[in-house]
C-alpha positions in Angstrom: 92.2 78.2 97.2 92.5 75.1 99.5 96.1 73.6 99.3 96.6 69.9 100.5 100.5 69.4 100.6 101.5 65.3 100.2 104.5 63.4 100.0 105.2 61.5 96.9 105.7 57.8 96.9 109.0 56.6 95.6 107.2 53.7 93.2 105.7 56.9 90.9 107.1 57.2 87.4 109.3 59.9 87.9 113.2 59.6 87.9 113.4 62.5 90.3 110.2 63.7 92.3 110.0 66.3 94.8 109.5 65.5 98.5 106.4 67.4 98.3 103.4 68.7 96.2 100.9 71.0 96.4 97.6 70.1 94.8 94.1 72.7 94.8 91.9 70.3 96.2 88.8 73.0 96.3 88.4 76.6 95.3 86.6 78.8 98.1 84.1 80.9 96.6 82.2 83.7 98.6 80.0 82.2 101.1 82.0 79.5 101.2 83.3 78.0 104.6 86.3 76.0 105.2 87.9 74.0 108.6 84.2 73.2 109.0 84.4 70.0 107.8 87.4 68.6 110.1 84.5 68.8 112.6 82.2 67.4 110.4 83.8 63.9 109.6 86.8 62.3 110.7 90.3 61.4 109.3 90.6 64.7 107.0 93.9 65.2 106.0 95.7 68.6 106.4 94.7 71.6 104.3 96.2 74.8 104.1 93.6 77.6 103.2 95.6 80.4 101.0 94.7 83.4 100.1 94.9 85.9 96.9 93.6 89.2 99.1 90.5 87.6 100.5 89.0 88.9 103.3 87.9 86.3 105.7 86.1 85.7 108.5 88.0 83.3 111.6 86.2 82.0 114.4 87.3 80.0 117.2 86.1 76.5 117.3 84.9 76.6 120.7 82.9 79.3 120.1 81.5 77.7 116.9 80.5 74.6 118.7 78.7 76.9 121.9 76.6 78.7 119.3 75.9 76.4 116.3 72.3 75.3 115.8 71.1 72.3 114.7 69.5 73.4 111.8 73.2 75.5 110.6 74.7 71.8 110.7 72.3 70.2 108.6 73.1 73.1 106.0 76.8 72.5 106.5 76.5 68.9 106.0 74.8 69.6 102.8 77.3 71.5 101.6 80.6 69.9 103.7 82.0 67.4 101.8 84.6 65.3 102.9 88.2 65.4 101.2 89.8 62.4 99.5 93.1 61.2 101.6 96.8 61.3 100.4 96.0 58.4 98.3 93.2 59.0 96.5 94.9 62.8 96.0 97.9 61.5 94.8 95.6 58.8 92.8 94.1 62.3 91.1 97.5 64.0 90.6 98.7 61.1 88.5 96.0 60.4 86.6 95.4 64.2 85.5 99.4 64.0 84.8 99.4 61.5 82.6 96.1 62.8 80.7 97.8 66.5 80.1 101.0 64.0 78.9 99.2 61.9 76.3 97.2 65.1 75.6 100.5 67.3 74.9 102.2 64.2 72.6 98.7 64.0 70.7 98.4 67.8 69.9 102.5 67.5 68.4 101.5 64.4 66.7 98.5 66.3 64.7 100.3 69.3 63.8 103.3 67.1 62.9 100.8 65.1 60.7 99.1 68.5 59.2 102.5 70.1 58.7 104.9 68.0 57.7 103.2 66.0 54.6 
């Protein structure tokens, strides 16, 4: 699971939100890589790779870069994908907040409605 970790702005509707978050920005599945793309493009924000018992395999980027080919970029790049900043994250995290919100008041409202009359 790839963790991003962000600092919350003051001007989001909460009375009292935490100095920090941690959102699952991407879920690594086997075969998967990950720091690859920090190489890849530029301004990536910092991720936190964290694992539930997975065994994986760490290479140094030095020796990555002396022994990559061509053609193992062009696959990466396929499959590399840049992540969204603090802004656009946090844009996410709101959005998905509010949704599970209105979705949680709608689901009381129907069984209040089924229920109660």
């Amino acid at each position: 699971m790839l963790q991003h970790e962000s600092r919350l702005s003051s001007e989001q509707p909460q009375k009292n939100p935490p100095n920090r978050i941690h959102l699952t920005v991407r879920r690594l599945t086997r075969g998967g890589t990950f720091g690859v793309g920090c190489s890849l493009y530029t301004d990536q924000p910092q991720v936190a790779l964290v694992s539930n018992g997975a065994e994986c395999l760490m290479l140094s980027k030095k020796l990555f870069w002396e022994h990559v080919t061509e053609q193992c970029l062009d696959h990466l790049r396929q499959k590399e994908y840049p992540y969204p900043n603090d802004e656009e994250l946090l844009e996410q995290y709101w959005r998905l907040r509010s949704w599970k919100a209105y979705q949680s008041h709608l689901l009381k409202q129907i069984y209040i409605d089924m229920y109660s009359g």
